[in-house]
C-alpha positions in Angstrom: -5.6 55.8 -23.7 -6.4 53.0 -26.1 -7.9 55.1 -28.5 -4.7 57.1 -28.4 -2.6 53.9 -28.9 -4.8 52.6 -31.7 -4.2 55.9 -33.5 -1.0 55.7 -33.0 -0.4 51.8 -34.3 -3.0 52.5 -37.4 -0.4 56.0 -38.0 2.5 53.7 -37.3 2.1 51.0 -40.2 1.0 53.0 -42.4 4.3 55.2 -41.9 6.0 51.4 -41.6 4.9 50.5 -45.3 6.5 54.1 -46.4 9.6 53.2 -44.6 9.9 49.9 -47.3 9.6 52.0 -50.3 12.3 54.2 -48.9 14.4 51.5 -48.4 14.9 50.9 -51.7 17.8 52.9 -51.9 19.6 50.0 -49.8 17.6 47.0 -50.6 19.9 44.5 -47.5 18.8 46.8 -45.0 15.2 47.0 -44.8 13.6 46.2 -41.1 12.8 43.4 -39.3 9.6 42.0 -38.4 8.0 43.3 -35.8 8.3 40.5 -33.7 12.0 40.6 -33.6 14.5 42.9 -33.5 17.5 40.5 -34.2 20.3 43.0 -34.2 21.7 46.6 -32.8 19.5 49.3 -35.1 17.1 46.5 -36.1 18.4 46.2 -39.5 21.9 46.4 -41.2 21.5 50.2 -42.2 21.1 50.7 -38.4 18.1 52.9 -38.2 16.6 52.4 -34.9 12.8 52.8 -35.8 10.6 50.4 -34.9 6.8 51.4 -35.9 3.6 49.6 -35.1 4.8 48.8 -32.2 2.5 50.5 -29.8 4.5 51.3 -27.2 3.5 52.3 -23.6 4.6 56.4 -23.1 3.5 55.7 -19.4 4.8 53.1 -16.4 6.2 52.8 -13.5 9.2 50.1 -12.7 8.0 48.9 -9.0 9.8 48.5 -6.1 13.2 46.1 -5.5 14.4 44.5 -2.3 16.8 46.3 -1.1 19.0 43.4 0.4 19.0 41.1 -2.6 18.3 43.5 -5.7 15.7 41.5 -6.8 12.1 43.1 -8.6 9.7 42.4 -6.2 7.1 40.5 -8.5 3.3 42.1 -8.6 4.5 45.9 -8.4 4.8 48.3 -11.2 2.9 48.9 -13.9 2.8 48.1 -17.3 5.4 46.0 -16.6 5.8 42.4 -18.4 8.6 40.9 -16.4 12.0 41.7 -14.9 15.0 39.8 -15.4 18.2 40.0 -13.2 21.6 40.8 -15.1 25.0 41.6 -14.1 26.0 44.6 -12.3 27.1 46.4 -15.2 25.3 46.2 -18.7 26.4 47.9 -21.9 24.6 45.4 -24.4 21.4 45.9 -26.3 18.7 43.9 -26.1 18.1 42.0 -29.4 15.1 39.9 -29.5 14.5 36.9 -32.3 12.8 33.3 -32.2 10.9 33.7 -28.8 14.3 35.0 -26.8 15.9 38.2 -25.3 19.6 38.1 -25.6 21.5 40.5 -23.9 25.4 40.9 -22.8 26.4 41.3 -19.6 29.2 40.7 -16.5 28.7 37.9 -14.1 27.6 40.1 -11.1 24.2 37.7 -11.5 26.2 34.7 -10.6 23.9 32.2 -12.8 25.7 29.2 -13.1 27.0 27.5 -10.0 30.7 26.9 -11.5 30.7 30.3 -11.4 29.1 32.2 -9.1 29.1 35.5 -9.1 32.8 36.9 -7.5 34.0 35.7 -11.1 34.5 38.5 -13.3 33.3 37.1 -16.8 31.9 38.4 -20.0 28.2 37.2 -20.4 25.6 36.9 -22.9 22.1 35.7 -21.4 19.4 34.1 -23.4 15.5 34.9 -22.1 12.7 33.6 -23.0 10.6 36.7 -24.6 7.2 35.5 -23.0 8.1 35.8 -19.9 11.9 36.6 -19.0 12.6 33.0 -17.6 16.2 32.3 -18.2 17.7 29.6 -20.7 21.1 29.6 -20.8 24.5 31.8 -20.6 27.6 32.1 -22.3 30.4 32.9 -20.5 34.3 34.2 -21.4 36.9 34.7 -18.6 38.7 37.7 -18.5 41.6 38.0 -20.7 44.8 37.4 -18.0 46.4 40.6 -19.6 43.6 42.8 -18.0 42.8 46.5 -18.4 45.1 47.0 -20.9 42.7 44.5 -23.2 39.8 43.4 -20.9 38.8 46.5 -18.8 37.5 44.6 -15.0 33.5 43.8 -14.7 32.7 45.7 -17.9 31.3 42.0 -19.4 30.4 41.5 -23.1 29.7 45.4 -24.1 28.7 43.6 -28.1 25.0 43.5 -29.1 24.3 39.9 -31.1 23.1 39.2 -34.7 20.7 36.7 -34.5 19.5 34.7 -37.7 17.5 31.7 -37.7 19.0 29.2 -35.5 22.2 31.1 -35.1 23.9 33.9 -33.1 27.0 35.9 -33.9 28.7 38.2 -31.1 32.4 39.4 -30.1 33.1 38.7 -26.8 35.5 40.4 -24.2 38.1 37.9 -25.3 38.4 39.3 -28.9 36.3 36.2 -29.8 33.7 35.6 -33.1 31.5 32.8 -31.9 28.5 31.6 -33.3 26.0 30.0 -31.3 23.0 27.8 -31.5 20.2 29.8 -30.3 18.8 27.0 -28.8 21.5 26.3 -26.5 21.3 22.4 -26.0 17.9 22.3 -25.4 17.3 20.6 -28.6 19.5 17.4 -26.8 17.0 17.6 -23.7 17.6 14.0 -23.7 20.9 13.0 -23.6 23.1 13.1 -20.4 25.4 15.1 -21.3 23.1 17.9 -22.2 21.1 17.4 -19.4 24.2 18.2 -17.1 25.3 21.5 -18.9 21.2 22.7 -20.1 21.8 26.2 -19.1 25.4 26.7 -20.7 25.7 27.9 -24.3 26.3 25.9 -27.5 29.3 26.9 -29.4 28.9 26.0 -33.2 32.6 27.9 -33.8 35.1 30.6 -32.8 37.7 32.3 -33.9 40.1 34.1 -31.7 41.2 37.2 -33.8 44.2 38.0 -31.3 45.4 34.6 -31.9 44.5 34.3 -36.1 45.9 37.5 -36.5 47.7 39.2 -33.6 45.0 41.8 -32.9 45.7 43.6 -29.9 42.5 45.4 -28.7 42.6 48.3 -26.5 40.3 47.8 -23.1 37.5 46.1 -24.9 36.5 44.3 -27.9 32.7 45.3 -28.2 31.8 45.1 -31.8 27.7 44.5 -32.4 28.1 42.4 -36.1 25.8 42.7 -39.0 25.5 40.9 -42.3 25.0 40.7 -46.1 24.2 37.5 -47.7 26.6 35.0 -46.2 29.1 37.6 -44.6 29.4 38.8 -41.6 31.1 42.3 -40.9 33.5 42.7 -37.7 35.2 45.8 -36.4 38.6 43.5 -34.4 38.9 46.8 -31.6 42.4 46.6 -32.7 44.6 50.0 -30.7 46.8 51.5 -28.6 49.2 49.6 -25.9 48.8 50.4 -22.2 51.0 53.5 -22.6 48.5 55.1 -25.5 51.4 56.1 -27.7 52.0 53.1 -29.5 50.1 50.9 -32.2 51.0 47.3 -30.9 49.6 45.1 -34.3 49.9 48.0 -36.9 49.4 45.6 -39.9 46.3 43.2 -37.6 43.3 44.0 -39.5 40.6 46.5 -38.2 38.1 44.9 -40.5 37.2 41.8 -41.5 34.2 39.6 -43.6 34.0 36.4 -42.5 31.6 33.7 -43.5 28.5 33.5 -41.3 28.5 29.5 -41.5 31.8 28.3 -40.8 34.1 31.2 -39.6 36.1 31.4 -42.7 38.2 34.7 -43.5 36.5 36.3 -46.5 38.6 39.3 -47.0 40.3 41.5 -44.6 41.8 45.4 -44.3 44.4 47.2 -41.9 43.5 50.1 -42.4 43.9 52.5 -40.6 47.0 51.0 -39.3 49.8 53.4 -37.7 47.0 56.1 -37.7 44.9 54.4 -35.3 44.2 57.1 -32.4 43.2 55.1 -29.3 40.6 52.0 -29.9 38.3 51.1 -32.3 35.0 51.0 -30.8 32.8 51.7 -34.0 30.7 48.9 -35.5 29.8 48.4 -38.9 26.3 49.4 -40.9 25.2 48.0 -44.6 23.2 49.3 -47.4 23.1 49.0 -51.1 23.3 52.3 -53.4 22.5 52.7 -56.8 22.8 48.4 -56.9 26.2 48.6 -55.5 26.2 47.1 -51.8 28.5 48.8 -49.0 30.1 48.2 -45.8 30.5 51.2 -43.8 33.1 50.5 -40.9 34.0 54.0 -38.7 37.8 54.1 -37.9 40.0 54.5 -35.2 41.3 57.7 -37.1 38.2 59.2 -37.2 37.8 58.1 -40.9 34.7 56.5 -42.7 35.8 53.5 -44.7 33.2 51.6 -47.2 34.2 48.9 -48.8 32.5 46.0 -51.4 31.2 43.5 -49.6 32.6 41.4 -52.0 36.5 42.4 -51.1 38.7 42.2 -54.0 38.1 38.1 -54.8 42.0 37.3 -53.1 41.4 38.0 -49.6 41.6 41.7 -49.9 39.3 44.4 -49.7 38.1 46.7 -52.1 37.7 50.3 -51.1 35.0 52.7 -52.1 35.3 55.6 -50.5 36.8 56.8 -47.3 35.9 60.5 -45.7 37.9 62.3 -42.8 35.3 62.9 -40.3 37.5 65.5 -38.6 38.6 69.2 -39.7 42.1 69.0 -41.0 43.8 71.2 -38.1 42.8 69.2 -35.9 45.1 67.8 -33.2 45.1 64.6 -31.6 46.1 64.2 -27.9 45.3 61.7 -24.9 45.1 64.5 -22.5 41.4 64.6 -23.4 41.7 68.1 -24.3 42.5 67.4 -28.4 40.3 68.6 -31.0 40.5 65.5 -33.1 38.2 63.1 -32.4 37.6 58.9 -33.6 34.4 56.9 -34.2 32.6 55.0 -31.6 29.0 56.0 -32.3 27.5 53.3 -35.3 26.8 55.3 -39.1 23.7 55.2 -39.7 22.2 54.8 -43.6 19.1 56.3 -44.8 17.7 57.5 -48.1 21.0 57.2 -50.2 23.2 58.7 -47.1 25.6 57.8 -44.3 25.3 59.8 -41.2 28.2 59.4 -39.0 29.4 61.6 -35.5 33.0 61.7 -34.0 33.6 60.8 -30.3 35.9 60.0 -27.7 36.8 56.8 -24.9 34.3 58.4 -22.5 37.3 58.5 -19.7 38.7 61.6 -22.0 35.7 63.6 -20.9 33.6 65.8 -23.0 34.6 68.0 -25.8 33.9 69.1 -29.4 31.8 67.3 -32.0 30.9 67.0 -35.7 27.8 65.7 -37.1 28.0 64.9 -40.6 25.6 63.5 -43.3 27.7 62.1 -46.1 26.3 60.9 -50.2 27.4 57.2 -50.4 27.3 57.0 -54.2 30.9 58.5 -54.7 34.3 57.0 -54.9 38.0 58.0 -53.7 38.6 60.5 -51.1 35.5 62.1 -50.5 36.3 64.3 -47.4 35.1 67.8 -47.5 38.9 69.0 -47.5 42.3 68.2 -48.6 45.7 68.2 -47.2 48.2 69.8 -48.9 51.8 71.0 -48.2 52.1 74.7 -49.5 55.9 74.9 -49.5 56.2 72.1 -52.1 54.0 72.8 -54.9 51.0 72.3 -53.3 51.4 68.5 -52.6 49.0 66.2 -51.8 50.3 64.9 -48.1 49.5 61.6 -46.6 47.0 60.6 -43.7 49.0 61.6 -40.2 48.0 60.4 -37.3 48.1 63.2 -34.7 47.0 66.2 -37.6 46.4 66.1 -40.6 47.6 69.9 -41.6 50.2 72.0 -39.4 49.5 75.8 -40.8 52.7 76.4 -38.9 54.6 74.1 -41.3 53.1 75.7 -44.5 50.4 72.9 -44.7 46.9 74.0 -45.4 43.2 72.6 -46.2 41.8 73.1 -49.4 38.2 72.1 -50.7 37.8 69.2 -52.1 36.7 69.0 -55.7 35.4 65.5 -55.3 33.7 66.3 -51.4 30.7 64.1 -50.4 29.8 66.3 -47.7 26.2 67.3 -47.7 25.8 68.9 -44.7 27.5 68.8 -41.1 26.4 70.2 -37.8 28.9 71.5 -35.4 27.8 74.4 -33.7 24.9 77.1 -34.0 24.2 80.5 -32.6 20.4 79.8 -31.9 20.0 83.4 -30.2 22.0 85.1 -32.6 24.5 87.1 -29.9 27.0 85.8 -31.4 28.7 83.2 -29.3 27.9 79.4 -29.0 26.9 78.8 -25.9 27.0 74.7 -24.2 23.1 74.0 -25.7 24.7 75.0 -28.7 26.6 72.8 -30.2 27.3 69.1 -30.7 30.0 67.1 -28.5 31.6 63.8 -29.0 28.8 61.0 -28.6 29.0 57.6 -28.4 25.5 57.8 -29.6 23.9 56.8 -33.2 21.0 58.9 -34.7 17.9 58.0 -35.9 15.6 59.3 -38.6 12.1 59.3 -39.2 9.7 61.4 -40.3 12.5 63.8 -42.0 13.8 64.4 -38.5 17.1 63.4 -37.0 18.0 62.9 -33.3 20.6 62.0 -32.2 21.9 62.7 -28.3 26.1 63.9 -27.4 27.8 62.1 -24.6 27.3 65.8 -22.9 23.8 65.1 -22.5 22.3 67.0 -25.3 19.5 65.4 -27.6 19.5 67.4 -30.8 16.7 67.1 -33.1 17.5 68.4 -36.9 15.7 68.2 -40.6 17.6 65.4 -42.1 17.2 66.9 -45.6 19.1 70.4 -44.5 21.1 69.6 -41.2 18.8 72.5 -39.7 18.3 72.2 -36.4 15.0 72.2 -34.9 15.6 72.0 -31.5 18.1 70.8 -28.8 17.3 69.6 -25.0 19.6 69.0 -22.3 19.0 66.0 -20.0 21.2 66.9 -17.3 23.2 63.4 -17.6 26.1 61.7 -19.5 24.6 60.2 -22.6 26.0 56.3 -23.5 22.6 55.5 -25.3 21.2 55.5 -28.6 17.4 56.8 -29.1 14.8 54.0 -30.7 11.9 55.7 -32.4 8.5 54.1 -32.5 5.2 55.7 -33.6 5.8 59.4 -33.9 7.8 58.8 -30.5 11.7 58.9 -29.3 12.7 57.0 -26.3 15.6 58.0 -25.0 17.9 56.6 -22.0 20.4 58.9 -20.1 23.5 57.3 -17.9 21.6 58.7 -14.7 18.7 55.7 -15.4 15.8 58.2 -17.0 13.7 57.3 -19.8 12.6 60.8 -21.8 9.9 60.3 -24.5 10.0 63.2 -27.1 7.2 63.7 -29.7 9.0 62.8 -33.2 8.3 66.7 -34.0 10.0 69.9 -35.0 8.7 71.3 -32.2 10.1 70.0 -28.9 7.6 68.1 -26.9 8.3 66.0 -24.3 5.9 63.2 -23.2 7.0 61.7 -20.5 10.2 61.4 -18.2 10.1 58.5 -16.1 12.8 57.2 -13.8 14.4 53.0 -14.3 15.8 53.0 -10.9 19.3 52.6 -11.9 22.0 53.9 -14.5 21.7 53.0 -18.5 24.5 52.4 -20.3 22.4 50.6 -23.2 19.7 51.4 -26.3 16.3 50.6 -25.9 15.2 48.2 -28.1 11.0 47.2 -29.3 9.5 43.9 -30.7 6.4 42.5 -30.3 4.8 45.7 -29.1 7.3 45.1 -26.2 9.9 47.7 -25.1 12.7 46.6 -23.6 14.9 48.8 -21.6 18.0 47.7 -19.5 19.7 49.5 -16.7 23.2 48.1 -15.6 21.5 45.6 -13.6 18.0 44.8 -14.6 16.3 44.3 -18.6 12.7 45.1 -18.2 10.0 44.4 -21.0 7.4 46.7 -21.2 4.0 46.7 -22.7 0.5 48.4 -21.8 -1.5 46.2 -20.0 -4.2 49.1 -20.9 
């Protein structure tokens, strides 16, 4: 076994060093070190690959008592420690100056003003060495409920951690930046003292009260940065009765500055077009010396935008690319063919590779993988909508369909398409039908690429593996679960979570090859993240960091 490990660490930073001359192409996102992996992706471009790592493919979690839920300390193996959460978890780890922090609900009850029948949002700070906790932050529920703050679902947003300093959105449609530090750096004084394990707000801004944002069930964005900006997705959607757009002109996408909170630029878009919620959060890279902010829509558009807005508190568009076919229909039955953007875009190599998906209450259905050039401007969608019965008229961005053949409307190519391959469906045994295994469904899920391959899982419960050059696919494999997680790669390895609580490790191949499956005990909900040559997988209820004691 460690001969197997070494080989694989040696293979892994040699592959690592490659990765940086790749990431030329978009110089703001190359990876962290690997003792931290301070935000969702580990970098800005969102690529969740972590080499030289050396990761465990083996362990086994241990045993829990069964009254109180708690690990029972001593079993397991190659397990570092176990720290307690909430009882339902949708964060991802991120892990940066010696700490875990995670979001979370309150089902831990931590802090004795409120124990543990108080429904809050909460993001937990750990120490990395061995999981003892340091401090919490906590948001009450928003008193509008569901309609805004869906009950026990906590803080769903994955932190951006630089320095001294933490960004995150919490239930409340809160930015707040903390000190990572919490006040442990005022051990001393009384005060401190009194509140050690609460969290140290530097500043906030409520964007339902700056700007009249009204989000729809959850505000969950994970931030990332560029230089002194931060990128925020607001959640802004639907009221309770899904039909109308509450805050049409509340912006969906903002820049603020990382240090004080300030409003850099803003953008509505898509405005009356916005489908349900806005779930998607943003990705970063720089192409051909032009930097980009990718931000997925709640109309199941890409938008990129300057980083730099327009210098007047406006942004400046790029490009923007309808991630949807042009016929189809919006409806919130479950049963439309039109889909929005929850899963993150992913950049790689010059590209943006983005998948449509659905509020996973709408169920399952269809799916569209596409892999998109970032280096053009305008419309870049692969069609157009025009209206046939008036001279072939451009028509404008609609909300429920784009094109009504019916009406006289049709899609034609577009001259100016960015489009360099998508993957919808394949007949894989040629009989000509797509079968289930065959084709991609909505997922909440964002790929990852290394080695040439892409994988990315559907919400269905299908990992599909593909040559990123081509969109080929190589292979698919059904895990026999819902899907809420994204895959982390690490040393010619994919680990991959699945809603019923398995871990399946596929060889990074073009063959399918699975190394392991191995059971967390309960559901995941969240991406596994690796720093440290720790891997650290949450379930809804428990974060465990794990590492071969080998």
């Amino acid at each position: 076994m460690r001969w197997r490990l070494a080989c694989a660490c040696f293979a892994g930073i040699a592959c690592f060093a490659g990765m940086a001359c790749v990431g030329s192409v978009a110089r703001g996102a190359e990876p962290e070190p690997l003792d931290e992996q301070a935000q969702r992706g580990g970098s800005p471009a969102r690529n969740n690959v972590r080499n030289g790592q050396c990761l465990p493919e083996s362990w086994d979690v241990g045993q829990f008592d069964e009254k109180t839920g708690e690990w029972l300390l001593g079993t397991g193996r190659n397990i570092r420690w176990v720290a307690r959460l909430g009882t339902q978890t949708h964060g991802t780890p991120v892990v940066a100056e010696g700490k875990v922090f995670i979001g979370t609900n309150n089902g831990g009850g931590r802090l004795p003003r409120y124990p543990a029948t108080v429904d809050l949002g909460c993001l937990l700070a750990f120490r990395a060495a061995d999981g003892e906790f340091l401090w919490q932050h906590s948001s009450e529920k928003l008193p509008t409920g569901r309609v805004h703050d869906w009950p026990l679902q906590g803080v769903c947003s994955t932190p951006l951690v630089k320095g001294n300093r933490l960004w995150f959105v919490s239930n409340r449609c809160e930015v707040l930046c903390l000190d990572t530090e919490g006040f442990y750096q005022d051990l001393f004084s009384r005060p401190a003292r009194e509140r050690l394990e609460e969290a140290n707000v530097v500043w906030r801004l409520d964007m339902r009260e700056r700007f009249g944002v009204s989000p729809h069930n959850m505000s969950n964005c994970s931030i990332t940065s560029a230089g002194r900006a931060l990128f925020v997705c607001t959640s802004n959607g639907v009221d309770e009765g899904h039909m109308n757009i509450p805050a049409p002109n509340a912006p969906s996408f903002l820049a603020l500055d990382k240090m004080t909170g300030e409003v850099l630029w803003s953008d509505a878009s898509p405005g009356l077009n916005i489908l349900h919620g806005q779930w998607c959060s943003p990705c970063y890279g720089v192409f051909d010396g032009q930097g980009q902010v990718v931000f997925g829509g709640g109309d199941g558009w890409l938008y990129s935008f300057d980083p730099a807005g327009d210098g007047q508190g406006g942004s400046k568009l790029l490009w923007k690319f309808d991630c949807n076919p042009k016929d189809a229909k919006y409806s919130v039955s479950g049963r439309s063919t039109r889909n929005h953007l929850i899963a993150t875009p992913m950049i790689h190599g010059g590209f943006v590779y983005a998948a449509v998906g659905e509020d996973p209450e709408h169920g399952e259905g269809n799916g569209r993988l596409c892999c998109i050039d970032a280096r053009r401007r305008g419309d870049v969608s692969n069609e157009l909508a025009i209206d046939r019965k008036n001279g072939d008229r451009p028509l404008p961005s609609r909300r429920l369909q784009a094109v009504n053949p019916q009406a006289g409307e049709a899609a034609v190519a577009n001259p100016n398409s960015a489009l360099i391959w998508e993957y919808v469906a394949r007949d894989a045994n040629r009989d000509g039908k797509i079968d289930f295994e065959e084709q991609m469904h909505r997922t909440l899920s964002s790929a990852v690429l290394g080695e040439g391959l892409l994988m990315i899982p559907d919400f269905s419960g299908l990992v599909h593996c593909l040559d990123a050059a081509t969109g080929e696919v190589c292979w698919t494999h059904d895990l026999m679960s819902e899907t809420w997680s994204s895959p982390l790669a690490a040393d010619g390895r994919v680990y991959m979570a699945d809603a019923d609580g398995k871990i399946t490790i596929f060889k990074l191949s073009k063959a399918k090859t699975i190394l392991a499956e191995i059971e967390m005990g309960r559901m995941i909900y969240s991406t596994p993240a690796a720093a440290g040559g720790v891997l650290y997988v949450p379930t809804t209820t428990h974060l465990f960091a794990i590492a071969s004691d080998e």
